[in-house]
N, C-alpha and C positions, 0 to 999 in steps of 0.2 A: 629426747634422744640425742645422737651425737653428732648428727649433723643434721642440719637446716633443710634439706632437698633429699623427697625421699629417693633412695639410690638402689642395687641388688643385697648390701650390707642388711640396709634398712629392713628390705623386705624380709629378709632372712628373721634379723633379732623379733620382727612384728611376727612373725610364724611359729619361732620360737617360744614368743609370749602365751599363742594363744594354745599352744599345745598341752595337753592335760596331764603327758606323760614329764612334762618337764617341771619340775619342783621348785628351781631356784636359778636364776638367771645373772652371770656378774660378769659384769662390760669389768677389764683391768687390762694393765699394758697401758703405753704412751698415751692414747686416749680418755687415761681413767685418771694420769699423772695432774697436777698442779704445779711442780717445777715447770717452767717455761724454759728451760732451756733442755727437757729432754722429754716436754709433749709431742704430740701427733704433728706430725706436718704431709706434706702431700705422697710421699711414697710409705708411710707408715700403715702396716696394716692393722685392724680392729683382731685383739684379743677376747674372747667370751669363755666365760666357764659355763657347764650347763650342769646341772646337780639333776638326773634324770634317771627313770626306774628303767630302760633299755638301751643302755649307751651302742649297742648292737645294732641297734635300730636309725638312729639317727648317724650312723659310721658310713649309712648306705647312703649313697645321692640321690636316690629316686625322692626322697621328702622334700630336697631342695630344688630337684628340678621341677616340680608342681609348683614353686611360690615364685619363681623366676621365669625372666621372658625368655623367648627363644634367642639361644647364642650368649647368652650372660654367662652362664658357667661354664668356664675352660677347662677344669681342672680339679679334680679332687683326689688327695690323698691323704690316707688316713694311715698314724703311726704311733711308735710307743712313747710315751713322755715319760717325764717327772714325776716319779711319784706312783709310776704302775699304772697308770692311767692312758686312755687313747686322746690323740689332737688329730682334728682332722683339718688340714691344709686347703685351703679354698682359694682358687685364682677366678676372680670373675671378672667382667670386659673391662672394667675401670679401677677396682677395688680387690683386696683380701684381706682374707677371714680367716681366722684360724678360731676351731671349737677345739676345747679342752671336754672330753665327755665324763663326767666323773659318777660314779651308781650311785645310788640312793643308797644303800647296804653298806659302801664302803663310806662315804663320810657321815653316816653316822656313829662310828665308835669313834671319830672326833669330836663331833658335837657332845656325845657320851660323856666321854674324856675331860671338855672344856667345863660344863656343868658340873662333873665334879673334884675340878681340880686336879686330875691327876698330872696337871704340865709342872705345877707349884710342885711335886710330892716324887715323883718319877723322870731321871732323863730318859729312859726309853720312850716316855711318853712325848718329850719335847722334839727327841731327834725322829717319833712320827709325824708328827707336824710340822715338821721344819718346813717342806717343800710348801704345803698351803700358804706358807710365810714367804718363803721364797719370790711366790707369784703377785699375792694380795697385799704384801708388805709396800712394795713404790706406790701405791694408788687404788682403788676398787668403788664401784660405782653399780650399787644392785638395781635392774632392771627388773626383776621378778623374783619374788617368793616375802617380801614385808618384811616389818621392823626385827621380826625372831634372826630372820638372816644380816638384816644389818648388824643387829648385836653379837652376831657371834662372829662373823669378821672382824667387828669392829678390840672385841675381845683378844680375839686370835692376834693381831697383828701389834696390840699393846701387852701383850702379859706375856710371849713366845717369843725368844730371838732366832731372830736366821740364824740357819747351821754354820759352825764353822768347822776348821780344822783344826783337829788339837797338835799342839806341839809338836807331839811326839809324830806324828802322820808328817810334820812340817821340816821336821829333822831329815827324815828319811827320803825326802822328793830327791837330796840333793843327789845320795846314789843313785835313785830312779834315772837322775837325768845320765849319769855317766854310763849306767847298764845302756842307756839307752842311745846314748852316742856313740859307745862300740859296736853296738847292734848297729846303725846305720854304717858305721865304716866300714863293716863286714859286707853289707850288702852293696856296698858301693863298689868293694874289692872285687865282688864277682858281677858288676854291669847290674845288678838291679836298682836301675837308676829310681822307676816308678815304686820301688816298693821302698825304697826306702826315704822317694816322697813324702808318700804317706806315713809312714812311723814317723817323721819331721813334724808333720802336721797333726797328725790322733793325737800323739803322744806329748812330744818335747812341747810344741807351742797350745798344747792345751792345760797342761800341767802349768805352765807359765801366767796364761790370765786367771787360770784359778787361784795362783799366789798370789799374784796382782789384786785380784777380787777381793782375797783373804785379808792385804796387809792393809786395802784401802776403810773395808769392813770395820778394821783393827781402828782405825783415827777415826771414824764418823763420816766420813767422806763417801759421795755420792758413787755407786756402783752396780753395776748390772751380770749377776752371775754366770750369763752367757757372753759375756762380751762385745754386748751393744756398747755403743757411743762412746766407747775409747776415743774416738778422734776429736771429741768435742769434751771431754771430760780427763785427759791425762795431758800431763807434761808432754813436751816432745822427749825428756831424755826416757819417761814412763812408757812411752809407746814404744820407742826400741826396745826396751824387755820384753814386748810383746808380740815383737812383727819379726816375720821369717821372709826374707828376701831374697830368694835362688833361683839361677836358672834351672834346667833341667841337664846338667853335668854336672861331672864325679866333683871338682873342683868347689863350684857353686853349692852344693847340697851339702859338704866336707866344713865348707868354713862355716855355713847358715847352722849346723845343727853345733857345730864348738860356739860360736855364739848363743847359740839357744840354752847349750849346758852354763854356761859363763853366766845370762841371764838367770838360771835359778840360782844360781849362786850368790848373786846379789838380792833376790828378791827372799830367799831363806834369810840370810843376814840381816834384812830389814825388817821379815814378819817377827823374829826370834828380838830381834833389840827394841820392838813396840812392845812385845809380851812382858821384860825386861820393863820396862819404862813403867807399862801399868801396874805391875807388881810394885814397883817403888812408890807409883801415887796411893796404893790404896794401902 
């Protein structure tokens, strides 16, 4: 197991084991990682995939509050992930847990899939898979379900590249970011200062580490599709492409989001002149 002293984590993944409804059990996330410079450390929490015939079932907290002591569990929330699938969010006295619940029905026309080749033969079929890549590709560590599951991750994450973005999607961010800057100055012009907050943040600086993700993907370089560990893994001039800095005035939110359009700006130039580059290597 993943740590040394059994903890409310532990108890969980041991319950989890012993459960008849659950098929296939995989510890992934920092915990599951081998770079050492972007493993678990003490505020990391434990990632689990659970491959189970009632993911409805285990969404509910009554099954976890029967293996934990009393006042361990603070918090449970359960919401939509990646991939169509539910994660349920676990805050306990010391530790969190987040379960990825994925049905028996649905991964199996990946397994399908993988046995016969259709990633080799079909991109429909790679860009279904992408997000299983997405997750198990940094690391993955099967705790339940034997060697059938090890091989077909281990498959999955050699023969499948993570998704990317094509060109042509890459082209077009840059107007995204400008519809999207006049969208904020509009809302700034009539005092919606909180909403056009938000559009700063959904929109302009999440478009932005997704380019970042994208152009880092493009070199081989170490990267995390949500925008972990930016602060241990980019440049300092890499993290300004990434960080939105304002207060909450018209002024402050006016210049953070022309910076933010500026940022895709550079960061299109850069994914487009790597596509550029590889094309001449190959």
């Amino acid at each position: 197991m993943v740590t040394e002293s059994r903890t409310g984590a532990h108890a969980l993944v041991e319950a989890l084991q012993r459960r008849p409804d659950v098929v296939a059990l995989t510890l992934f996330g920092s915990f599951a990682r081998e770079d050492r410079a972007t493993t678990a450390d003490g505020d990391s929490d434990m990632d689990l995939q659970v491959i189970c015939h009632w993911p409805e079932v285990l969404s509910q907290r009554d099954w976890a509050e029967s293996v934990l002591g009393e006042g361990e569990l603070l918090a449970w929330s359960p919401r939509a992930a990646l991939g169509g699938v539910t994660k349920v969010s676990i805050l306990l006295a010391k530790e969190e847990v987040d379960l990825v619940l994925v049905s028996v029905g649905r991964i199996r026309w990946a397994r399908w899939g993988m046995a016969l080749g259709l990633h080799h033969r079909f991109s429909w079929a790679r860009r279904l898979l992408g997000p299983l890549v997405l997750v198990m590709g940094p690391g993955y560590r099967v705790l339940k379900g034997g060697s059938h599951w090890e091989k077909f991750w281990h498959q999955l994450v050699h023969e499948v590249s993570e998704p990317s973005i094509g060109d042509r999607k890459i082209q077009s961010a840059e107007d995204a970011a400008l519809v999207d800057l006049r969208s904020i100055q509009r809302k700034l012009a009539r005092g919606e200062l909180r909403a056009a907050q938000r559009w700063l943040h959904n929109e302009m600086a999440a478009r932005n580490f997704e380019l970042m993700h994208e152009l880092r993907r493009r070199r081989g370089e170490v990267s995390f599709f949500d925008g972990r560990r930016v602060e241990t893994i980019l440049s300092e001039e890499d993290i300004s492409l990434v960080t939105i800095d304002a207060s909450l005035d018209r002024d402050s939110l006016s210049a953070a989001a022309e910076q933010a359009a500026a940022a895709t700006r550079i960061l299109v130039a850069r994914v487009l002149a790597e596509s550029r580059e590889r094309r001449a290597r190959s």
